[in-house]
N, C-alpha and C positions, 0 to 999 in steps of 0.2 A: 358869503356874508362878510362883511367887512370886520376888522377886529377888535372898534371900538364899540361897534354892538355886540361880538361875541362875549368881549370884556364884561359889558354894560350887565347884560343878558346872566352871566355868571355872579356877578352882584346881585343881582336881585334875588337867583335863586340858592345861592348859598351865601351865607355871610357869616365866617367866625364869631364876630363878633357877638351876634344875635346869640349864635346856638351856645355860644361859651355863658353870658347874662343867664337865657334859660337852666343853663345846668347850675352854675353857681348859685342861683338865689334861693330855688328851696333848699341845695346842700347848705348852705350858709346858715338859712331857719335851722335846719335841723341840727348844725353843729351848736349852735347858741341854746337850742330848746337841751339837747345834751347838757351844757353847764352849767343851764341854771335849774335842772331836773337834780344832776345828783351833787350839787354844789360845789363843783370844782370852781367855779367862777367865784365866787364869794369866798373860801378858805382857803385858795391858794394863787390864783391869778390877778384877783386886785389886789392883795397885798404886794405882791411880788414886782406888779406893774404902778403900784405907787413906791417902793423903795426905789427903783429904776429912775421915776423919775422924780423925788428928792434927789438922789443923786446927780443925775442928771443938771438938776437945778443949780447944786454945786460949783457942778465943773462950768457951767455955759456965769455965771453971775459973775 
């Protein structure tokens, strides 16, 4: 077989990319359903990521 259907052949049936998308996006739901379950996302991450960027704003104006 020649090597740019082996190639070809090997894409199609594995592709990082694909299987990486599939693993990250329900871990991503379940990381978000986490902070907005026991409120780490509201008491400590947007405060923290609007001082960041006030500051932020600061330095770049």
């Amino acid at each position: 077989m020649p090597y740019d259907q082996v190639v070809a052949q090997l894409n199609t049936d594995f592709n990082p990319l694909t299987a990486f998308i599939a693993l990250e996006g329900p871990l991503g739901a379940d990381i978000q359903n986490l902070l907005e379950v026991t409120g780490i996302q509201q008491d400590l991450l947007d405060p923290v990521l609007g001082l960041v960027g006030t500051l932020g704003g600061l330095v770049t104006s």
